[in-house]
N, C-alpha and C positions, 0 to 999 in steps of 0.2 A: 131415660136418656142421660148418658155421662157428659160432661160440660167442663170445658177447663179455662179459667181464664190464667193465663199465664206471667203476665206484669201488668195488674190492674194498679198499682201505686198511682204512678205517675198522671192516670188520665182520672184517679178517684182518691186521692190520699185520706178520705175520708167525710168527704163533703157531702156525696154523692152515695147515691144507694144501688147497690146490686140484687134488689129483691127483686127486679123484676124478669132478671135470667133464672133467678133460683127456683121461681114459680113455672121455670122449663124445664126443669129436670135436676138430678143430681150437679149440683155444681160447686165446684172449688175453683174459688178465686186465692190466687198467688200474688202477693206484691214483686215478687221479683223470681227469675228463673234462670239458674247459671245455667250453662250449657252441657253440663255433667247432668242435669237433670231432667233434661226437655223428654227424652224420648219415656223415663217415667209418670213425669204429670201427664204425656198425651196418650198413655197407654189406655186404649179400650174407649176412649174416645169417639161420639159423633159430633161434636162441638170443639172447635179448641178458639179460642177468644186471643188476640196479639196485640202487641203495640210496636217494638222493637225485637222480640223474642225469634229469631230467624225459624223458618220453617222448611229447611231442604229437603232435596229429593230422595236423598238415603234416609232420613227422618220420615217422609212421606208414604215410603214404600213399605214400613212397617206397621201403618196405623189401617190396617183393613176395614175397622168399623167408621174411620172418619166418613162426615158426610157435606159438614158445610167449616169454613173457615171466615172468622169477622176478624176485621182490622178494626183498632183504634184508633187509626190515622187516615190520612188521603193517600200517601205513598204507598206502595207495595212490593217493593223490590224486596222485602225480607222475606219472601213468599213464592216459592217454586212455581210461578202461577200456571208456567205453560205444562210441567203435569198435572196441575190441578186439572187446568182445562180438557185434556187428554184423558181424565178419568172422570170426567162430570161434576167434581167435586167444586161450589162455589166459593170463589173467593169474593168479598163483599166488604169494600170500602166506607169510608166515610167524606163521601165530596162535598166540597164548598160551607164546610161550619163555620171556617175561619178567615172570611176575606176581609171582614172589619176589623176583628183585632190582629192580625196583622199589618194592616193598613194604618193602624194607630201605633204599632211599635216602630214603623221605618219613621214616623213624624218623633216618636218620643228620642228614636237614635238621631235623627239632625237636630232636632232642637235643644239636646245636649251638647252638641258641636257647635251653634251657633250661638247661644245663652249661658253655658255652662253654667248650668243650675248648682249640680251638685258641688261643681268644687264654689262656689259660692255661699251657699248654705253652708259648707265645709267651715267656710272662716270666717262668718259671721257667729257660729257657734263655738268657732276657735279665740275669738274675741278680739275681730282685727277688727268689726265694724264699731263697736264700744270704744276702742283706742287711734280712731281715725281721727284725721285734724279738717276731713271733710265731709260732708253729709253725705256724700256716697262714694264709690269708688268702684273699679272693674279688675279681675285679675288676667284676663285675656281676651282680646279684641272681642267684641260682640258683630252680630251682623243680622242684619235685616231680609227675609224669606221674598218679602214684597220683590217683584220684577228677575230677582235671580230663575234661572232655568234649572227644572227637573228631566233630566231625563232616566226615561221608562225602558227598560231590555227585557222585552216578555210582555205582553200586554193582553192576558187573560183577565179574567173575574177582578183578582189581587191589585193586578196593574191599572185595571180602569177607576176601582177605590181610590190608590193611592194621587192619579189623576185629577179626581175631583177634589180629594181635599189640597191637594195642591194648589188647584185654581182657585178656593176656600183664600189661601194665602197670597194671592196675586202673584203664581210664580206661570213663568210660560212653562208648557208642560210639550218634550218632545218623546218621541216615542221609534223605538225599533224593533219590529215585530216578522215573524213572518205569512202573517194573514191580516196584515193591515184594514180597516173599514172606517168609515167618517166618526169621529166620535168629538163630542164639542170638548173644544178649548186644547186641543190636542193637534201635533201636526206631526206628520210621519216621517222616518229619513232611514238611511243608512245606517249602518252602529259605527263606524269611521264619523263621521258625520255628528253623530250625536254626543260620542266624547270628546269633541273638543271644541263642540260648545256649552255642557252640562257644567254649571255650579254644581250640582247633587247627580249621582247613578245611583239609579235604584233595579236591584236584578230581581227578576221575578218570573224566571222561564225555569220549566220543567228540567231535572239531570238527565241528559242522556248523552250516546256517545258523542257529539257537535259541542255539547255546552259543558262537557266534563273539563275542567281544570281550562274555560274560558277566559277568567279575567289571570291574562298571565302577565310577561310582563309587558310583552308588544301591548297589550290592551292597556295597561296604566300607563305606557310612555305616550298614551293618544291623550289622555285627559291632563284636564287644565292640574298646574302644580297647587291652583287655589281651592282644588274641585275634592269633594268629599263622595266616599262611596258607599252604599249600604247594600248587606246580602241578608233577606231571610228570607232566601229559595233554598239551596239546597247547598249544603257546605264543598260540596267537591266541586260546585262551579270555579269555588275561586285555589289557587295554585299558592299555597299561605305562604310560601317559600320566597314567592315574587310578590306579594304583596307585603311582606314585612320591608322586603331591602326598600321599596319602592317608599315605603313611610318612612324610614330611617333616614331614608337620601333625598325625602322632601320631594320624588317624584309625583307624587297628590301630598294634600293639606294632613287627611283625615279619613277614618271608615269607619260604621258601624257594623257590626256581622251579631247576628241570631242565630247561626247555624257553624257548624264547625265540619273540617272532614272528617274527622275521628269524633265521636260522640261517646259520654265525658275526652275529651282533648287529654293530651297529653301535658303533664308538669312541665316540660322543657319547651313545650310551645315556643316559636320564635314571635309570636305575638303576643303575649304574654308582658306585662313591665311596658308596653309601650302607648305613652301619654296622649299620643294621636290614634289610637287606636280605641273604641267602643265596643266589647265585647260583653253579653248579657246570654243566659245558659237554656236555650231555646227556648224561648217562654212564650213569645208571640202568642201560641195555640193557647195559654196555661189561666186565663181567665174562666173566671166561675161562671160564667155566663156561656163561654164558650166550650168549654168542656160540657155544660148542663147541656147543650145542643150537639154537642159528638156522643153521648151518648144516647140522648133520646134516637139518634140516627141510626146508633148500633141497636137499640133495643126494635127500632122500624125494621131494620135489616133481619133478623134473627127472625122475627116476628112474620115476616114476608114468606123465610124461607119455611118453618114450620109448616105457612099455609099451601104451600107449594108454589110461589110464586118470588122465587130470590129476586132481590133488586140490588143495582149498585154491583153489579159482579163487572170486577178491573180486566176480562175477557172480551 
């Protein structure tokens, strides 16, 4: 059996072992796959392994030996799925690895907004705290999580994590969803509603055509100009065009993003250079704990399908 894994870098840079696909068959693991080369590596293929390596339908139609397709992500829009499904061929995700460490980076992006650790550490090792005339000092307003409002847009797995640790910090915690259910210390509303009483917006709902290029500008003219935003859902939620003017002109305080529309972003980014802005290069997923459990899920996955019984197929 031929096996390709096509950008295994990113979810194995070498922490992680691949011997347990290789003991499925013939397989070449790739760290990275331009697009001049995809239909070579997946030539004669019954395995092809992905993470970002797109898989179209003109690519699809030529690969007659394929038989099963693993993602190394939860998402799968890079994956022709609906001929897949039309030719039998599994598409087989990796759901729910990452709802804690994601849930720990939307806290590490506020509580860099509210504490600024780093530029602090910055000048204490720059040597303004050795040359003070006081025992401590602050370079920009601090603030306290205690009693400030979270609100949640999206309230899946992700969104109930970040819920709890919010309650963790005595924040009221509102939520706008559209399958709302009781869940403690949480109360439901509108999204009109919930921006413009959120201290912190945290998005965390699936991209599709409703939520693509969602936070525009109508959506930041509702939130408070004190209020800070954070995205690691999915970069095209937010419209970065309206969300820079929106920072520049003091329409919100602040926002953290984990996710970009373009991935690597572009050099001329209009986000890019700006001081209220928290921008980190998707990493949420990129904990060694958490990747060691997106792959044990792909090796479940592969494993399943071999026995004849796919699971996690995104159909």
């Amino acid at each position: 059996m031929k096996i390709s894994v096509l950008d295994g870098f990113t979810t194995n840079p070498g922490d992680l072992s691949w011997d347990w696909l290789k003991e499925c068959g013939e397989c070449t693991v790739y760290e990275r796959t331009p697009a001049e080369l995809i239909a070579e590596r997946t030539k004669d293929c019954e395995i092809v392994i992905t993470n970002k390596t797109p898989l179209r339908k003109e690519l699809l139609e030529t690969l007659p030996k394929l038989k099963y397709i693993g993602l190394l992500s939860t998402g799968f829009n890079i994956v022709d799925w609906e001929y897949c499904k039309e030719k039998g061929i599994p598409v087989c995700n990796i759901p729910s690895y990452s709802t804690s460490a994601v849930a720990q980076l939307v806290f590490a992006l506020i509580l860099e907004h509210t504490n600024a650790v780093s530029i602090h550490s910055s000048s204490v090792h720059s040597g303004e705290w050795a040359a003070s005339k006081d025992f401590c000092y602050w370079k920009t307003p601090l603030t306290e999580l205690d009693g400030k409002t979270l609100g949640i847009i999206g309230f899946g797995k992700i969104g109930k994590a970040v819920a709890k640790i919010a309650a963790a910090f005595g924040m009221k915690v509102i939520a706008s969803t559209n399958h709302p259910a009781p869940f403690e210390n949480v109360e439901f509303c509108g999204r009109d509603e919930l921006l413009s009483k959120s201290d912190f917006v945290s998005i965390h709902c699936p991209l599709t055509p409703l939520t693509e290029g969602m936070v525009n500008a109508d959506f930041l003219s509702k939130m408070k100009p004190s209020a800070f935003l954070v995205n690691t859902s999915r970069g095209q939620v937010v419209d970065e065009n309206a969300l820079a003017d929106a920072l520049k002109s003091g329409v919100i305080a602040g926002a953290g993003l984990d996710v970009m529309t373009v991935e690597p972003p572009k050099a001329d980014n209009l986000l890019f250079g700006l001081s209220n802005c928290l921008i980190t290069p998707h990493i949420a997923w990129a904990g060694f704990e958490t990747r060691e459990r997106l792959m044990k899920i792909a090796k479940e996955n592969v494993l399943a399908f071999l026995e004849g019984k796919p699971q996690n197929i995104v159909y």
